[in-house]
C-alpha positions in Angstrom: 7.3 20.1 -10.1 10.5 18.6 -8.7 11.1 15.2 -7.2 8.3 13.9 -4.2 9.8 11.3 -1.6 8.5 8.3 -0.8 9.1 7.0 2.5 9.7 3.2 2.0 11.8 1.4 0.4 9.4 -1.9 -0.4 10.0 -2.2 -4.6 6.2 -2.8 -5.0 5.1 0.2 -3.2 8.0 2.1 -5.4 6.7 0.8 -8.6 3.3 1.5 -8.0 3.8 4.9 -7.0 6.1 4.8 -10.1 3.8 4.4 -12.1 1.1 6.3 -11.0 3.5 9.0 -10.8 4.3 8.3 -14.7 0.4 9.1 -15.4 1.0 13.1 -14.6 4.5 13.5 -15.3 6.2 13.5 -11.6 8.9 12.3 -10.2 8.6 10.3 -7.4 12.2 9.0 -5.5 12.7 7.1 -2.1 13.2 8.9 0.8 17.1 9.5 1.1 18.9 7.3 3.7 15.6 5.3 4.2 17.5 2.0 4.6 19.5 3.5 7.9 16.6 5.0 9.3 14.8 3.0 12.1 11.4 1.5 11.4 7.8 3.2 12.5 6.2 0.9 14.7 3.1 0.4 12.6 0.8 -0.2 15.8 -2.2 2.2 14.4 -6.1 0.7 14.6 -6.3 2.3 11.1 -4.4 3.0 7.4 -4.5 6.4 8.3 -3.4 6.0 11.9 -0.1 4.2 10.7 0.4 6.7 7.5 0.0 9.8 9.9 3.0 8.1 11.7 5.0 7.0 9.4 5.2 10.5 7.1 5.6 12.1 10.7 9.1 10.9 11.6 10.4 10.4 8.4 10.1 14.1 6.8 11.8 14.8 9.9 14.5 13.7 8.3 14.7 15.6 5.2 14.5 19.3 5.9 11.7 21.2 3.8 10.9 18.5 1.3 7.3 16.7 0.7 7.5 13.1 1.8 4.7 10.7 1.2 4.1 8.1 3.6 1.6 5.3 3.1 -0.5 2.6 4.6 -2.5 0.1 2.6 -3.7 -3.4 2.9 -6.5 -6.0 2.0 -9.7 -5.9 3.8 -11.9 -9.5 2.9 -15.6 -8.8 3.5 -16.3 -12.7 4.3 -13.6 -12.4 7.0 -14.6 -9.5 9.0 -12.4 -7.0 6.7 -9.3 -9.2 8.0 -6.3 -8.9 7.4 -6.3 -4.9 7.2 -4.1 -3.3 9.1 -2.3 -6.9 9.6 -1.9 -7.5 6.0 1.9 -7.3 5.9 2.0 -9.5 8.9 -1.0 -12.0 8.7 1.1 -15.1 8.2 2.9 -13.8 11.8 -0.2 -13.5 13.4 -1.1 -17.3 12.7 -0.2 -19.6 15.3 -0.7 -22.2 13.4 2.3 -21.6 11.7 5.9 -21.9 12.7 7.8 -19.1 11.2 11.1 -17.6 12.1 10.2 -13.8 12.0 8.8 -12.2 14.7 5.3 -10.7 14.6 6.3 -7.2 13.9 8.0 -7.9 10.8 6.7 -8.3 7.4 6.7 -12.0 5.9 7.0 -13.3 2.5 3.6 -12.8 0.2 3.3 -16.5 -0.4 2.6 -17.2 3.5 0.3 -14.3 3.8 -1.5 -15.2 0.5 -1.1 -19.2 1.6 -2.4 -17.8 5.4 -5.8 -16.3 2.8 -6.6 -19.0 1.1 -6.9 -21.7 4.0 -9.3 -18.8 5.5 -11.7 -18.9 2.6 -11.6 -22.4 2.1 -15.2 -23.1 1.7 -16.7 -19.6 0.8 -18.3 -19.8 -2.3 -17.3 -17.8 -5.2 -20.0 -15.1 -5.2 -19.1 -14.2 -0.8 -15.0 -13.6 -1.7 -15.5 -9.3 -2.1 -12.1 -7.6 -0.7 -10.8 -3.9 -1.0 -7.5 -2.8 -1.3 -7.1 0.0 0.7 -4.7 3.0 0.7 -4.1 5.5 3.3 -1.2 8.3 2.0 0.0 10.7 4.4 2.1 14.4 3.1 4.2 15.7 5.3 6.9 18.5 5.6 9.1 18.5 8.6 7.5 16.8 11.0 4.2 18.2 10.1 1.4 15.7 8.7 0.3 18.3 6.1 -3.1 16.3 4.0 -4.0 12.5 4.6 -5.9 10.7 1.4 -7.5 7.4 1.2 -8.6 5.3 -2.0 -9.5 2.0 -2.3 -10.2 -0.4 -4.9 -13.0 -3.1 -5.4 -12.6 -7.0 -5.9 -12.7 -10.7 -5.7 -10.2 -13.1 -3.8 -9.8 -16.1 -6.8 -8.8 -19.6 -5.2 -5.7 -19.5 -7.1 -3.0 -16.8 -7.8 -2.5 -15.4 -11.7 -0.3 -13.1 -12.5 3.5 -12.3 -12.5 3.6 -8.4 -12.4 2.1 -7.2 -8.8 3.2 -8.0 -4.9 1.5 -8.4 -1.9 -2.0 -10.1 -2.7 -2.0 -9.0 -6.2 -1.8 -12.3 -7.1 -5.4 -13.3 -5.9 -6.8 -10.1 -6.2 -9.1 -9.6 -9.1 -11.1 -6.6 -10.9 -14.0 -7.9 -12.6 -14.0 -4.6 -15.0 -10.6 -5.3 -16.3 -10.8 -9.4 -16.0 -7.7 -9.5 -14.5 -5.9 -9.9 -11.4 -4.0 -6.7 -10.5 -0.6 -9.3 -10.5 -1.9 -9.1 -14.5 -2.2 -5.6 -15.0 0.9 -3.7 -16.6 2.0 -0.7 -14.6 -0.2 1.5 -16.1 -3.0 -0.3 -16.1 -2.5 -1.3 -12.0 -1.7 2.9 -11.6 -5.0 4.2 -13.4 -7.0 1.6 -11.2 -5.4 0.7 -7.4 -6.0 2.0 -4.0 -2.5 3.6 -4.2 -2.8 5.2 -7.2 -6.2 6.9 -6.9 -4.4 7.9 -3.3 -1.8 9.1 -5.4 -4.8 11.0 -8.3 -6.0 12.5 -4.4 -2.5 13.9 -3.5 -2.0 15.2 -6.6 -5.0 17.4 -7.5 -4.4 18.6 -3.7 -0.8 19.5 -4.1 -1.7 21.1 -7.3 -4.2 23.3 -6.1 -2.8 24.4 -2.8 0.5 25.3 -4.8 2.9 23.5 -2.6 6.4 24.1 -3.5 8.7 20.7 -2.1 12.1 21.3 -1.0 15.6 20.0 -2.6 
């Protein structure tokens, strides 16, 4: 099996994939030239919608291989399943905060997760359920081949734990494994998150339809 893209170029996303990729022996490598390609306006009503998008353009841009393309984000039971599809950008979408960056691009974890916590101030311990949620997208040249979803069960804590994960990692955590996923080692986070069972999904698919990648 030679190397899958990856179309982002967020370290997180690459270590998880990383290491989920690890589990079965792949290789997994960012999309070439990511950096100078321009963004995918992620305006989808669904994970799927903006992973259908994004793995649309960008295996346009490299002829005949598989690129992945994925979507993923925190869903909160107590708050409606807020922020999904806004998870990258919920600190943005909070006017009660002043920040520089605009609401289409991503801010830094601690406002988003700081942006969570002031929403479930006062929900009790045993009404803080959330799902991570993964949406991957394969496509070759243009053409969105397979799109698999995953998710992964939990509890938002009241404070973060945990030095290994991104995102919400920090105050997501898996009553099987006691842990927050920000706690988990690589392999641990890859057997068990949204992206990696997307990734388990892709895999068994790609295996049994024989698909050859490109270069």
């Amino acid at each position: 099996m030679k190397t899958i893209y990856i179309a982002t170029s967020n370290p997180g996303k690459l270590r998880d994939f990383a290491g989920a990729a690890s589990l079965f022996g792949v290789a997994v490598a960012p999309l070439p030239g990511f950096s100078e390609l321009l963004p995918v306006a992620e305006d989808g009503e669904t994970f799927a919608d903006n992973a259908h998008k994004k793995a649309e353009f960008y295996s346009r841009h490299a002829p005949g291989a598989l690129v992945l393309a994925d979507d993923s984000g925190l869903e909160v039971c107590a708050l409606n399943r807020a922020p999904g599809v806004r998870s990258a950008r919920y600190a943005a979408d909070d006017g009660a905060l002043n920040l520089s960056s605009g609401p289409s691009q991503n801010n830094p974890d601690a406002a988003n997760n700081a942006r969570l916590l002031r929403e479930l101030e006062g929900i009790p311990d045993d009404k803080r359920r959330a799902l991570f949620v993964c949406a991957l997208a394969a496509a070759r040249d243009g053409c969105v081949l397979k799109i698999f979803e995953a998710e992964v069960r939990g509890e938002i804590l009241r404070a973060p734990r945990g030095q290994n994960g991104f995102g919400y990692d920090p105050l997501f955590f898996v009553p099987e494994l006691r842990k927050t996923t920000a706690e988990m080692s690589a392999q641990e986070k890859a057997a068990i998150s949204h992206r990696g069972r997307a990734f388990q999904k892709f895999l068994e698919w790609y295996r049994s339809e024989e698909l050859v990648p490109g270069p």
